[in-house]
C-alpha positions, -999 to +999 in steps of 0.1 A: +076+177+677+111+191+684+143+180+668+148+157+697+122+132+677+153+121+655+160+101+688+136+083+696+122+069+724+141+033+734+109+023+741+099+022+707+110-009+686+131-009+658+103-006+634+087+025+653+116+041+662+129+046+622+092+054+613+095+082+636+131+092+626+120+087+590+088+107+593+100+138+610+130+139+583+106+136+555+077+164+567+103+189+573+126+176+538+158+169+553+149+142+529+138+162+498+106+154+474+124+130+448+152+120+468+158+082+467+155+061+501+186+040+507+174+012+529+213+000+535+230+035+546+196+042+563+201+006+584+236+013+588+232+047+604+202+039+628+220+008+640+185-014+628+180-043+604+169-037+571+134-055+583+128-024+603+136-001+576+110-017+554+083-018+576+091+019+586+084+025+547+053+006+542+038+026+575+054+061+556+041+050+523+007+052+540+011+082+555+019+094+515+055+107+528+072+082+504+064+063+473+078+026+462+081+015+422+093-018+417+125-028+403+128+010+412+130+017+448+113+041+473+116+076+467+104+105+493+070+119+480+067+147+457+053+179+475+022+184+455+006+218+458-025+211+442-035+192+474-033+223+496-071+226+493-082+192+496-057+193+531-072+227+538-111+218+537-100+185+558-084+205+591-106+230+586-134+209+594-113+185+621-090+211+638-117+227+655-133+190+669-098+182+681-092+217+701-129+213+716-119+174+728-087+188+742-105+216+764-127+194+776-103+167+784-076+187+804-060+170+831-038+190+860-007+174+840-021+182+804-030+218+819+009+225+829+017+212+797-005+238+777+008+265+800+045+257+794+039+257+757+023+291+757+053+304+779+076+292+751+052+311+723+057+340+742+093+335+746+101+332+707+125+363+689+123+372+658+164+361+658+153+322+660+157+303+631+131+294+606+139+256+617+134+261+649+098+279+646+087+249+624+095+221+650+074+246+677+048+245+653+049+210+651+049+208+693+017+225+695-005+208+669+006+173+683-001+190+721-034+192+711-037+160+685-026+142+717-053+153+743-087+141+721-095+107+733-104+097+697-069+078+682-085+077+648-089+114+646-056+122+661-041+097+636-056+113+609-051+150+619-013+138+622-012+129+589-028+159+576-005+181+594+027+159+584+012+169+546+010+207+552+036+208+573+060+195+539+041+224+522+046+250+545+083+247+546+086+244+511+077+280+509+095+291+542+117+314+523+085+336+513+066+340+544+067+374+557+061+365+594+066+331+604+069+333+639+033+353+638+020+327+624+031+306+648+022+328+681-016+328+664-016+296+687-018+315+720-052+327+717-061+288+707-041+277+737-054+299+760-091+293+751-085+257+757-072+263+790-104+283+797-128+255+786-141+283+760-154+255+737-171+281+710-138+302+713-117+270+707-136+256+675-133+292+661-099+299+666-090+266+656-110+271+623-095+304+620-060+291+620-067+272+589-081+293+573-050+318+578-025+290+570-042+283+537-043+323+529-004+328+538+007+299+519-012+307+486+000+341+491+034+330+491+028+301+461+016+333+438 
């Protein structure tokens, strides 16, 4: 997801548009763990009622991006590290089902898209900023989240992903070679685009298994 998702589709309605805002502000903490939601400057500057905002919160609260208290308020989640592994064993096992769906579901359309997206892995300097690699990151999971025809497991790899994603750029600052980490997608990319479906659920598994490794290496 690029930065572009902070404007959301006018499709969307109200609701779904300041989930989406919301979401994408919370998993890479322009709204920090512990910061307080304010429904009213939040309704004010996306131009919604605050009936929006509050459903928006009950979908994020879900999602475990933001926790309510009453007589409290809503506060942006904390960024518990502890669930790293319990996140971890979860994509490991789901990441690979989702890349093997998405090679065997490639349409011409979905095909150019996968190809444009490796052209832009390709294209990325080690000058571009930390932010920037993130929301590529982002672009390439939800790519392939997108082309499985199961919505439940795409809903719930999303969700995982949101969680890491908060994780990983907690710890930005420490990673040696963040836009490695991010190009390790080619090889998944490519193998999808070759219908390699063993190749696919290996890399995929692989990638994991690498995140989890660099991001306890930088929590040390």
């Amino acid at each position: 997801m690029s930065s572009s998702a902070t404007a959301a589709s006018p499709r969307l309605s109200l609701a779904e548009r300041a989930y989406e805002i919301l979401r994408h502000r919370l998993i890479m903490l322009d709204i920090a763990p512990g910061d307080p939601i304010n429904e009213a400057a939040l309704s004010a500057e996306l131009e919604v009622g605050r009936t929006p905002i509050r459903e928006a919160l009950k979908r994020l609260e879900s999602d475990h991006l933001v926790v309510s208290y009453s007589r409290r308020g809503t506060f942006a989640s904390n960024v518990d590290l502890k669930d790293l592994s319990t996140i971890s064993e979860m994509r490991e096992v789901l990441e690979p089902i989702a890349a093997r769906k998405a090679a065997r579901n490639l349409t011409p359309e979905r095909r150019q898209e996968f190809e444009a997206t490796i052209a832009d892995l390709r294209a990325l300097k080690e000058t571009d900023e930390p932010r920037a690699l993130m929301e590529r990151d982002l672009e390439v999971h939800r790519l392939i989240y997108s082309s499985v025809d199961n919505p439940h497991l795409m809903e719930t790899l999303v969700r995982l992903d949101d969680l890491a994603t908060r994780i990983w750029c907690l710890v930005i600052p420490r990673i040696p070679d963040l836009i490695g980490h991010i190009r390790e997608h080619i090889d998944l990319l490519e193998a999808i685009l070759e219908g390699k479906e063993s190749a696919v659920e290996a890399h995929a598994a692989e990638h994991v298994r690498e995140f989890d490794k660099t991001l306890r290496a930088a929590l040390r």
